[in-house]
C-alpha positions in Angstrom: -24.6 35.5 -37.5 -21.7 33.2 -36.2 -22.3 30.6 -33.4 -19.2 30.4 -31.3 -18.3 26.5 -31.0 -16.7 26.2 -27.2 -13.7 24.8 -26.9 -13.8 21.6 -24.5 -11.2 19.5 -24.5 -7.9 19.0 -26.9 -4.9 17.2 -27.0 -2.1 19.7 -27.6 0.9 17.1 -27.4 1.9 13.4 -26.3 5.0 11.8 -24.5 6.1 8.6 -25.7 3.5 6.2 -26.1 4.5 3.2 -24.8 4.0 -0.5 -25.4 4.7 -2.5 -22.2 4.4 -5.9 -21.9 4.9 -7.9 -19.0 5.6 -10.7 -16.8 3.3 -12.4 -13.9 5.3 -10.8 -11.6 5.7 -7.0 -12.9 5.1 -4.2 -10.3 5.5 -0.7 -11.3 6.3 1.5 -7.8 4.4 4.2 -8.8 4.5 8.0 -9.6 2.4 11.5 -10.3 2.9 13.3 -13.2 1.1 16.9 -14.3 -0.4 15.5 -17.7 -3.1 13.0 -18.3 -2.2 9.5 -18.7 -4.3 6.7 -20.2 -3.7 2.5 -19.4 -5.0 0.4 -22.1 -5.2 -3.8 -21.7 -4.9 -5.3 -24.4 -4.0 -9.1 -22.9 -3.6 -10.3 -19.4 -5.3 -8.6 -16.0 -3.8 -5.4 -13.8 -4.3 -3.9 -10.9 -4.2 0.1 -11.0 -3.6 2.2 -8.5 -5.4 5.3 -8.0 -4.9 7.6 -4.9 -7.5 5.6 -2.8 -9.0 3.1 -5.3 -7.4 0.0 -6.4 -9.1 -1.1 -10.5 -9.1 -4.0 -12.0 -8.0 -4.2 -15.7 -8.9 -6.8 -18.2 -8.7 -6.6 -21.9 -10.0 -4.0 -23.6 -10.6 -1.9 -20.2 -9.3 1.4 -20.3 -8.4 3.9 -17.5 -7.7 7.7 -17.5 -5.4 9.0 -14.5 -5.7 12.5 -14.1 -2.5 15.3 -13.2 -1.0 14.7 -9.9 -2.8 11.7 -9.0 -0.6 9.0 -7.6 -1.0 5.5 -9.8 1.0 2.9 -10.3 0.4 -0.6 -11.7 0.7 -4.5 -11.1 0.5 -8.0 -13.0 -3.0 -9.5 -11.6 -4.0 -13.1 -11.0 -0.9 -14.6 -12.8 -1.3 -13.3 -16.4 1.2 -11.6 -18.5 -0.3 -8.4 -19.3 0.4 -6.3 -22.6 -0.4 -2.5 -21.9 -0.5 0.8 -24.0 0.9 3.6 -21.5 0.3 7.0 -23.3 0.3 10.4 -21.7 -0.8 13.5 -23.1 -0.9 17.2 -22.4 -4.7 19.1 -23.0 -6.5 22.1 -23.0 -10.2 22.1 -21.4 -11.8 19.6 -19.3 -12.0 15.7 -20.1 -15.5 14.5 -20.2 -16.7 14.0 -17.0 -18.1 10.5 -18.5 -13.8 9.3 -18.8 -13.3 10.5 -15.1 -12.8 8.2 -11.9 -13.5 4.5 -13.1 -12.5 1.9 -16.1 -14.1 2.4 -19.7 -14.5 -1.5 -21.3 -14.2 0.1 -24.9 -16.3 -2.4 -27.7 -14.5 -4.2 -30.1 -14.6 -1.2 -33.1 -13.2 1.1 -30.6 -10.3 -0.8 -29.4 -9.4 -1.4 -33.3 -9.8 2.5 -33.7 -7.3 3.4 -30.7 -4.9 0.6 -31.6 -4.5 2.2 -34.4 -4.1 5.5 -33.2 -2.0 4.3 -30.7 0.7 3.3 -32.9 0.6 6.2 -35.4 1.6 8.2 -32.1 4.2 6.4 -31.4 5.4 6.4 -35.0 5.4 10.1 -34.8 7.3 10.1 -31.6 10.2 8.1 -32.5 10.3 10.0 -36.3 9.1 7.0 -38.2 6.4 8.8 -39.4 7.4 12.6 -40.1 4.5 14.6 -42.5 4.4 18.1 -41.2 0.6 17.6 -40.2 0.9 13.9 -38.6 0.9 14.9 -34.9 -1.7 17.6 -35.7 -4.0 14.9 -37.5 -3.1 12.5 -34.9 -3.9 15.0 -31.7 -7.0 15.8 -33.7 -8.1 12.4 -33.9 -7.3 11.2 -30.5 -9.4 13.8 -29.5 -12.2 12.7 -31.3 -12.1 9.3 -30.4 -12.1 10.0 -26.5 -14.9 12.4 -27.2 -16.9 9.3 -29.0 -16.2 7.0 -26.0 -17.3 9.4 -23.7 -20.5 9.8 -25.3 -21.2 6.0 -25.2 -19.7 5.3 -22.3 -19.7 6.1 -17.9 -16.4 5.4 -16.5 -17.6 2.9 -13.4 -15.6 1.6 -10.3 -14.7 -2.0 -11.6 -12.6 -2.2 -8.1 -10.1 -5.5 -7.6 -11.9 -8.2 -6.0 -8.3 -9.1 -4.2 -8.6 -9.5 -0.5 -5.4 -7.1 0.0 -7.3 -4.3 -2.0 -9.9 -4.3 -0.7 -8.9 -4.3 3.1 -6.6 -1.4 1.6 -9.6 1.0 0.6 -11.1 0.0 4.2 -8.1 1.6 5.5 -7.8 4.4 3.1 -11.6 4.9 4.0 -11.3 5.0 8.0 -8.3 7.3 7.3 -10.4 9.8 5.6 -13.3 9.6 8.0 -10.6 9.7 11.0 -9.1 13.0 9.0 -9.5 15.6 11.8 -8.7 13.1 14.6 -5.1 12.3 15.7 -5.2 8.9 15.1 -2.2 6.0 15.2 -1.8 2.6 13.5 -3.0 1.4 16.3 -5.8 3.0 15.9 -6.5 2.0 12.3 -5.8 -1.6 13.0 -8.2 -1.7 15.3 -11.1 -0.2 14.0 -10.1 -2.5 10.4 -9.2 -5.8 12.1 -6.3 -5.8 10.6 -2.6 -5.7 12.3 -0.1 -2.6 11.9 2.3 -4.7 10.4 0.0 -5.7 7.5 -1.4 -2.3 6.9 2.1 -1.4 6.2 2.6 -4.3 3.9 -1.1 -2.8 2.0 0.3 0.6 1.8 3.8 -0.6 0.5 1.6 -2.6 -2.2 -0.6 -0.5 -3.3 0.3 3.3 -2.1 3.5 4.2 -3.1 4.5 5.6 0.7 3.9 4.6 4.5 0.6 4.6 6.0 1.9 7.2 8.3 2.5 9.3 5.4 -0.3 9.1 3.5 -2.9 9.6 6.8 -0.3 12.7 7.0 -1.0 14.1 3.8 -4.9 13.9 4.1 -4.8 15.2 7.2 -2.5 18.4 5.4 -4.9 18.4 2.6 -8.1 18.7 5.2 -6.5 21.6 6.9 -5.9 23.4 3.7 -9.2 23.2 2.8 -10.2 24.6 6.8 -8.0 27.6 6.2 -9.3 28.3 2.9 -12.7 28.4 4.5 -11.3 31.1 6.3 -10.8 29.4 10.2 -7.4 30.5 11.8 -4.3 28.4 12.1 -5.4 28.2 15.8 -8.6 27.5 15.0 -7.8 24.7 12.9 -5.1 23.2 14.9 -8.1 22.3 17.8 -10.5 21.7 15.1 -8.1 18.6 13.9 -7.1 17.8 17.7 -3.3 19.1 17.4 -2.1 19.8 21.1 -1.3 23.4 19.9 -1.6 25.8 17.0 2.8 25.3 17.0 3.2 21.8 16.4 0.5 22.1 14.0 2.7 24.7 12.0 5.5 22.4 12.8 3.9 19.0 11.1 2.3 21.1 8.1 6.0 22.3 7.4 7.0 19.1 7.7 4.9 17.3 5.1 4.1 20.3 2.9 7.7 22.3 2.4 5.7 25.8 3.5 4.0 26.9 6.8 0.5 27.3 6.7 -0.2 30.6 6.2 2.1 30.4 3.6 0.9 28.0 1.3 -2.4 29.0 1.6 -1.3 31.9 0.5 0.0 30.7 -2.4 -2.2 28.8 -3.5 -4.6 32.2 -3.7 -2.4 33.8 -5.9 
């Protein structure tokens, strides 16, 4: 009798592993990407970005952004931080335990993916070229994120900075306000804050305006209606649109595709 093993999660190839480091003043501006990515501190403090969650990074943190998610990354509180970058591309599901928060990895495992760190990137730039390198190499990178999930619960370490945190309490009235046709104004108010300086957050930390952003929530919310199965009418007064055609007119807008259409899409 065999017993079937099931496959969970492997890494099936990298991109270039990279080895940043960093002034007090660094700011990347951000981007998504469809494979995983992990940031790795290994001296100094960052801020991460992640959709609507800003972490805080010290040494020996590490943080797992998953496909599409917007992320980017700044210096924190002065330091001059030296960062592994490495993104990889995977077939199953990460561990559920690596997911949504910071993993402070002990001081055997951040010896471990040092190491494995830079026999990746040896294999990347040809330094290292045995036919069965990036197999052993994907095969143990695999098992070392599987033996940090086991002993280890990603949790929301979240930047103490004033500016992040008054930026999730307008990320968080955003989504709560996401069937409502709110302004700045609007936000401002409810946050205490001035539309001026909820720009300045979302230029900070977001990676586009705050009218874009409430935008795309408010497109992502109505996908989910219409996948539910409510009408395009039905949705547009469900989400306070003044009629079912601008509502066409401001999905196209932000999402390339009329409703219907993308929905439709998506299904196939």
């Amino acid at each position: 009798m065999i017993r079937e093993v099931p496959h969970l999660f492997f890494i099936n190839g990298f991109y270039m592993p990279y080895d940043f480091r960093w002034d007090e003043y660094f700011e990347f501006l951000g981007e998504k990407h469809d494979s995983w990515e992990v940031v790795y501190v290994l001296e100094g403090e960052v801020e991460c970005t992640e959709d609507a969650r800003i972490y805080h990074l010290k040494p020996g943190d590490m943080l797992f952004h998953a496909p599409m998610e917007f992320h980017k990354i700044r210096s924190y509180a002065h330091t001059a931080p030296h960062v592994f970058v490495f993104s990889f591309e995977s077939s199953g599901n990460l561990p559920e335990s690596l997911k949504n928060g910071v993993i402070a990895l002990s001081q055997e495992e951040r010896h471990i993916y040092e190491r494995l760190f830079y026999r990746a990137k040896d294999i990347y730039e040809e330094k290292l070229t045995a036919p069965d390198a990036a197999f052993l190499c994907s095969l143990e990178l695999t098992a070392f994120f599987f033996r940090v999930a086991l002993g280890h619960e990603a949790t929301e370490k979240l930047s103490p900075s004033r500016p992040a945190r008054e930026y999730h309490k307008v990320v968080l009235a955003m989504s709560r306000g996401v069937r409502e046709n709110y302004t700045l104004q609007d936000f401002a108010e409810q946050c205490n804050v001035s539309v001026s300086y909820i720009k300045d957050l979302f230029q900070r930390y977001a990676g586009v305006s705050p009218k874009a952003y409430y935008a795309r929530l408010r497109c992502e919310e109505a996908v989910r209606m219409l996948e539910q199965g409510l009408t395009v009418q039905e949705t547009a007064e469900a989400m306070h649109f003044s009629s079912p055609g601008y509502f066409s007119e401001f999905f196209k807008k932000h999402m390339q595709l009329p409703p219907g259409r993308f929905v439709r899409g998506r299904q196939e």
